[in-house]
N, C-alpha and C positions, 0 to 999 in steps of 0.2 A: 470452488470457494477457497482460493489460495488466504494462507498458506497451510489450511490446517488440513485439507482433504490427501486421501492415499491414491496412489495411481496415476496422477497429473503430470503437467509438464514438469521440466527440472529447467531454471529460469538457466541460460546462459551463463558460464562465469564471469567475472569481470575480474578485473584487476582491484583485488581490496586497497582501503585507506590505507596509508596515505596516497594519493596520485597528485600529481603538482599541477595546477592551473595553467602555469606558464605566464609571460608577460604579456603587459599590452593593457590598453587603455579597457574600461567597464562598457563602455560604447563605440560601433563603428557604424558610420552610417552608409550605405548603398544603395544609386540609385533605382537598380532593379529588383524588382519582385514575385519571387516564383508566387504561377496561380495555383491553388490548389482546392478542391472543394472539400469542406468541414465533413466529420460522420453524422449520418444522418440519424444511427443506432446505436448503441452501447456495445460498437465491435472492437476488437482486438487490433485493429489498419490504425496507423501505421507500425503499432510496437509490436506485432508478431507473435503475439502470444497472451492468453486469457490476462484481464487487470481488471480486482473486482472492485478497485479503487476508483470513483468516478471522476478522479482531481485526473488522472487521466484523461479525461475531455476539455476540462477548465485549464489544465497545465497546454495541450494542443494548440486552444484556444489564445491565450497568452501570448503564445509563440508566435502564432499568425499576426496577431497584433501588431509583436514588436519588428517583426521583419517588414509589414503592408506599414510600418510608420520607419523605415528607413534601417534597421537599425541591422547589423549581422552579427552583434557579439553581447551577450548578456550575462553577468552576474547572479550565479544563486546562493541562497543560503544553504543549502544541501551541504547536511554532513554536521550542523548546528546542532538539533536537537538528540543526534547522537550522541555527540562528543561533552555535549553540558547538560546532560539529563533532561533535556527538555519537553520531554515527553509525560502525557498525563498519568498513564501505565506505568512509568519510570515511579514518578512521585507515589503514586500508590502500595506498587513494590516496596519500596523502600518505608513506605508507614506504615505497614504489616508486622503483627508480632512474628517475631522464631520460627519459620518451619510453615506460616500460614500467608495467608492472605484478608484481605480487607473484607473475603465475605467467610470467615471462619476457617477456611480449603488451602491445600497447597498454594503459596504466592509465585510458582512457578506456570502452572498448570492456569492458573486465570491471566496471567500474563502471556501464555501462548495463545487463548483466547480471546484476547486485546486483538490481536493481530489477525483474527476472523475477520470474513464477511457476515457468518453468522455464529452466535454461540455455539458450544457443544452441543448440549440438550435438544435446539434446533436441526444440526447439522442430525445425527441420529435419528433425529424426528422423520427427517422428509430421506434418509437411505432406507436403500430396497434392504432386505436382509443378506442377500448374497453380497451386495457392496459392503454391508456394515459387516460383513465374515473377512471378506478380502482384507478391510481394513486393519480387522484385528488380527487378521497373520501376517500383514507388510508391515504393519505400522504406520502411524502417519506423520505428517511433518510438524502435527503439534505433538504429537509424543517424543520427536529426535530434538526439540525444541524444547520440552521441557527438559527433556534428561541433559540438556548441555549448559542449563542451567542452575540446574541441582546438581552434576561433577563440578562446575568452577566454584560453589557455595562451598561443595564438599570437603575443597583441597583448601580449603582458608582464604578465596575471594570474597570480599564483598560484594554483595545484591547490586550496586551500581556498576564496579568495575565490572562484574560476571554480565550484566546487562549492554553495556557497552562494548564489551568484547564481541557480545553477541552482532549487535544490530552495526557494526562496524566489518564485522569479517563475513557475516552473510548477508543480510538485508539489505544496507546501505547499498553495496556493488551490483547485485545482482535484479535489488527489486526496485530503488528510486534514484540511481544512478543510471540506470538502461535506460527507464521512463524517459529521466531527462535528454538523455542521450538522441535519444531515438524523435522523440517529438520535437526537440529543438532543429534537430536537423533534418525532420520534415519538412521547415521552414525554412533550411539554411542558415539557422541562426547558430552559434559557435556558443556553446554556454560553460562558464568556467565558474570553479568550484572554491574560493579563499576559503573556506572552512577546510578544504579539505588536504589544505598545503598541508608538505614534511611539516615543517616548524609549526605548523598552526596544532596539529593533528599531537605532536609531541610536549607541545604547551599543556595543553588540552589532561593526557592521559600524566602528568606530573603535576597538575594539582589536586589538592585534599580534596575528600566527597564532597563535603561542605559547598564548595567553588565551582562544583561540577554538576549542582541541583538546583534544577531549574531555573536553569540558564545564569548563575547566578557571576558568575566571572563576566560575563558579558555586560549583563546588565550596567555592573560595578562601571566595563571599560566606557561605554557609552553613558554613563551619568553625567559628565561634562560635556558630552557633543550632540546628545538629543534633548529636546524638550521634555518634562514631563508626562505630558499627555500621552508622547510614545513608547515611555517609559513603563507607564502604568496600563497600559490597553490590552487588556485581555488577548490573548492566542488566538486568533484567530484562520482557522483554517480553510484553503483555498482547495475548497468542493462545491459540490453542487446538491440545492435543495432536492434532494431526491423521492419526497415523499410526497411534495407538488408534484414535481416533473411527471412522477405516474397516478397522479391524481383520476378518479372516472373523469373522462370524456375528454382523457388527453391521449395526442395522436403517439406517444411513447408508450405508455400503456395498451395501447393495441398490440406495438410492435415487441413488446413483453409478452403478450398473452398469448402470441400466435409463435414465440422463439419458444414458450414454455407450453407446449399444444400436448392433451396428452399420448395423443399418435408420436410425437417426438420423443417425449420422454422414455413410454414404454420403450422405446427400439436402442435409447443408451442405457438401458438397466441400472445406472445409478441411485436415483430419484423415484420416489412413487409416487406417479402421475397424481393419483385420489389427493395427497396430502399436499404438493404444490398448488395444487387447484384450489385445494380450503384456505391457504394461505396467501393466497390472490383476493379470494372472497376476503377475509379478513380484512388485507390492508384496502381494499375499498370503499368497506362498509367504516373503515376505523383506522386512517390512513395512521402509519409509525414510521420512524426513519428508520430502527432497523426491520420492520417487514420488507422496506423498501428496499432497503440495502441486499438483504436476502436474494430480493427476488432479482433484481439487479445483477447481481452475480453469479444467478444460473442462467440470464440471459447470457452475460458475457460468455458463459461457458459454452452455451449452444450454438451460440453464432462461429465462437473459435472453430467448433467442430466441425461445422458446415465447411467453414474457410479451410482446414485440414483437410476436410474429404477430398473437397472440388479440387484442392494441390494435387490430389493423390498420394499424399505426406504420410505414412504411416503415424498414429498419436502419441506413439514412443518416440519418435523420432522428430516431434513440433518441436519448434523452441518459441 
């Protein structure tokens, strides 16, 4: 359950913001088309490593699109909702009294849990005890997450610049810059990043908070060049209904409940089998998107592992 579980992979480095897009036109179109067949599971092929994110298959998706409709070079907004607080977690953070959060708690600590597949309270739910011991003597990456959040507040950052710092020098490069990376050029498709220009990126980090919530510099710059309608239309995010998709008597739900079997489970000793199994029961009798989401992302995980073993990859050494 990236990012907040102990033990897991350590995503690749990338090269942090800024990295230059380069020139050249938003579109190029070519007449061939690699074939490639779609995942048929919630696995790890093509990005190499566990995403419990499932815009992961909808972003693949996309990609295949734009390449089967001619095209090998494509435009993302990536790097956006970093750089102008664009994020719901951001807005929230930042409307938290002193020292808290919007549910009474640290606004550090529920902001690393933003970035969950599942809550904390969940995530502890369904560890074995030996994992949840591992945990509390590694520590985990929502603990190195909080704490780099509360040193930038500490030293006289502000909650948005400390928050952007953040999701710019680790998350950005390593967790939705890979993605894109990697699934666009599953397709052959070249995807190039204008948020994430020098000048864009330096624009960006020299205006006031004000300018830089929720998305609000932007908005300003496109008031003259878009319609209203686009103006005002809610966030909408490019995932997938994941609490249909394993709805009873869908063919993905199977292939959840036989990744999450508890012959499987017991033999990774992270998870206890009894209580992933209650929580399968649950969301069928009472589908939720985060049960869905949950379970979702121990599937991703079991399948990674499978695809490790059969490498013969040691799990320290996946990327």
């Amino acid at each position: 359950m990236s990012p907040t579980g102990a033990g897991g992979p350590t995503p690749r480095r990338r090269t942090p913001v800024p990295s230059p897009a380069g020139p050249g036109p938003c579109t190029t179109r070519s007449p061939s088309t690699p074939t490639r067949s779609a995942p048929s599971s919630p696995g790890p092929s093509p990005l190499g490593q566990p995403n419990a994110d499932p815009i992961a298959l909808s972003t693949y998706a996309l990609f295949r699109a734009v390449r089967e409709n001619g095209f090998t070079v494509a435009l993302t907004g990536d790097g956006a909702d970093e750089l102008f607080g664009g994020y719901d977690r951001m807005r929230a953070a930042l409307a938290a009294p002193a020292g808290t959060d919007w549910a009474g708690t640290d606004w550090a600590a529920s902001y690393a849990d933003a970035l969950s597949a599942a809550p904390r309270l969940l995530r502890e739910h369904l560890y074995t005890s030996n994992y949840r011991a591992h945990i509390a003597d590694q520590g985990s990456a929502a603990d190195r997450i909080e704490q780099e959040l509360r040193s930038a507040e500490a030293v006289g950052e502000d909650r948005l610049t400390a928050m952007t710092a953040f999701e710019t020098r680790w998350r950005l490069p390593a967790y939705h810059l890979r993605r894109v990376d990697h699934l666009s050029m599953a397709w052959a498709v070249e995807a190039r990043m204008p948020f994430c220009q020098p000048a864009v990126v330096t624009h960006a980090r020299a205006l006031p908070t004000a300018a830089r919530t929720g998305k609000r510099a932007l908005y300003e710059a496109g008031a003259e060049l878009l319609p209203s309608a686009v103006l005002r239309r809610p966030k909408q995010p490019f995932t997938l209904p994941l609490s249909a998709m394993l709805a009873p008597g869908s063919p993905l739900l199977e292939t959840v409940r036989e990744l999450l079997s508890p012959a499987r489970l017991v033999l990774g000793g992270k998870v206890r089998a009894d209580r992933v199994q209650k929580l399968l029961t649950r969301h069928c009798e009472r589908p939720s998107h985060h049960d869905a989401q949950a379970l979702w992302a121990l599937a991703v995980h079991e399948l990674w592992t499978e695809v490790v073993q059969g490498m013969r990859i040691p799990i320290g050494c996946a990327a």
